[in-house]
Steps between C-alpha positions, in 0.01 A plus 500: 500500500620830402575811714315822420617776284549821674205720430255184435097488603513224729223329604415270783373176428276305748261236426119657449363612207511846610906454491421439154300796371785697717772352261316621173442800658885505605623447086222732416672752677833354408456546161332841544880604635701298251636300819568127544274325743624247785280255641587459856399204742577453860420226692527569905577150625497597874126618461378104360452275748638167511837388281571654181449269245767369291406643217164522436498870579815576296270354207169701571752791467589467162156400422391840645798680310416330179111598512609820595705580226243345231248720639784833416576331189128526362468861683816659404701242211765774459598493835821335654387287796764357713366323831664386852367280800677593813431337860420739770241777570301615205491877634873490581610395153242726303680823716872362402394475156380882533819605561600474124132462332302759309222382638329218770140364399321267715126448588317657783393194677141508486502861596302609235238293559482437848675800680390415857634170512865538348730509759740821534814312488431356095727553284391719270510740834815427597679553178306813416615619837873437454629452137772714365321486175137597378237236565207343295250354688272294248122420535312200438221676268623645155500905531303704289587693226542805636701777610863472664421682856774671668491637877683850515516729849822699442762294664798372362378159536179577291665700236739164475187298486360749228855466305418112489151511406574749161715194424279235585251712289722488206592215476150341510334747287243642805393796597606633792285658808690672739295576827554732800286491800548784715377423835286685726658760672808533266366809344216581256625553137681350212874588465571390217735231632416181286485716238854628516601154573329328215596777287874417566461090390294597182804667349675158494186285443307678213325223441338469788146596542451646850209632708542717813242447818539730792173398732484578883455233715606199660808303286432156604143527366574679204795289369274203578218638287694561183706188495173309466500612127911466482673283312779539747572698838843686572553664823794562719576251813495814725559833525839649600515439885777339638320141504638344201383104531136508519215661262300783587121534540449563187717206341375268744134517432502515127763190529171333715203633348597596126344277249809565213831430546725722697839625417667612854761744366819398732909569434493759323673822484258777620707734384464425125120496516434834373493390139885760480 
C-alpha cells in the first residue's frame, strides 16, 4: 500500500455505506482540486475485544480498500488513488495524515441524521477539532444543487474560510453565498464588510458568481437555514481566540445539525485570506 502524496484529499475509510458515499464525495472534491486521493484505513486493535485474528481482519481491509477505490474510480476515473491500512486509532492516524494533506474527508457518524444520539467524542468531531489541515465532513444524503455557502464575520479566520470557499467555488463551478450575521447588540447597520472582503477574492476568481447577505440575527440559525439549500457548507473552526483545538459555536452546530457536507476551514494561513 502506498503512502500519500503531499497535498492529497484523503479520505477515511470505515465499513458502512455512508463511508462509501463519503469516498465519492472525497474524489469529487479531489478532482475538483486536481489532487490525488488516498484511501486511508485504520483498524484500532485495542478497542476489539477478544484476540486479533490472524488474518481475517487484514483481509476485510483490503476488501474495504478495494471497494473503496472502485467506488472513486466510477466517481472520479481521472483521479490517482493510492490507499493504506494502518493499525491503531482511526482519529489519530486521520490527524497525522493532516499534517501533509490538502484535505481530510470522513463521514459525520450519523450526525446528520440523528444529532442527539452521536456521541461528542466521534470522529468526525475530533478531527474537525484538531487537524492542521481543512476538513470535509461528508453526509449520508446527496446535497442539492445549490449554492456554495460561506460563513464570513470579519476575522482572520473567516476571511481564511472565505479565501477557501472562492476556490472551492471555482473549482466546482457554484455559486457562491457569502453570509454575515450580525448579532444583536453588535450595532445596527451594514458596513460594508463582506462586501470589501468579497470584493478582494473576485479580482482573482472572475469566474465566480457571488451573492452578498448581511441579515441581523442569530448565526447558528441563520447558517443552518441556508445550508439546507447548499450544495456544500464552509465555515471557519473558530474565531481568533486563543483556543485553537476545538470548534466554535458556530462550527459545532452546523457540523451536528447541517444537512450538506461541511468543509471546517483548519491550517491555514489567516494572513493570506484577504484575497491580496
Amino acid at each position: 500500500m502506498a503512502a500519500p502524496s503531499h497535498g492529497s484529499v484523503v479520505v477515511g475509510v470505515g465499513r458502512s455505506a455512508e463511508d462509501l458515499a463519503v469516498v465519492r464525495t472525497a474524489a469529487a472534491e479531489a478532482a475538483a482540486h486536481h489532487r490525488p486521493l488516498h484511501l486511508l484505513h485504520a483498524f484500532n486493535w485495542a478497542a476489539t475485544p477478544g484476540p486479533a485474528p490472524a488474518g481475517g481482519s487484514r483481509t476485510d481491509a483490503e476488501n474495504l480498500l478495494e471497494a473503496a477505490g472502485q467506488a472513486a474510480a466510477e466517481c472520479a476515473p481521472e483521479v490517482p488513488v493510492s490507499g493504506e491500512i494502518v493499525e491503531g486509532s482511526p482519529v489519530e492516524a486521520l490527524l497525522r495524515a493532516a499534517d501533509t494533506a490538502f484535505l481530510i474527508a470522513l463521514g459525520d457518524g450519523g450526525m446528520s441524521t440523528r444529532p442527539h444520539s452521536v456521541p461528542t467524542d466521534t470522529p468526525a468531531v475530533e478531527v474537525a477539532a484538531r487537524a492542521g489541515c481543512p476538513v470535509l465532513v461528508g453526509r449520508a444524503e446527496p446535497a442539492p444543487p445549490g449554492p456554495l455557502v460561506v460563513g464570513f464575520d470579519g476575522s482572520a479566520s473567516s476571511r481564511a474560510a472565505l479565501g477557501y470557499a472562492f476556490d472551492c467555488a471555482e473549482s466546482r463551478g457554484a455559486r457562491l453565498l457569502a453570509v454575515r450575521v450580525i448579532e444583536p447588540g453588535c450595532g445596527d447597520g451594514d458596513d460594508g464588510l463582506l462586501e470589501e472582503a468579497v470584493n478582494r477574492h473576485a479580482v482573482r476568481h472572475p469566474r465566480v458568481t457571488t451573492d452578498c447577505l448581511t441579515v441581523h440575527g442569530e448565526p447558528t440559525s441563520v447558517l443552518l437555514d441556508r445550508s439546507r439549500a447548499a450544495q456544500l457548507a464552509v465555515v471557519a473552526a473558530r474565531g481568533d481566540g486563543p483556543v485553537r483545538s476545538t470548534l466554535g459555536a458556530v462550527s459545532q452546530s452546523l457540523l451536528y445539525h447541517s444537512p450538506a457536507p461541511l468543509i471546517v476551514v483548519r491550517g491555514l494561513d489567516t494572513g493570506a485570506g484577504d484575497g491580496s
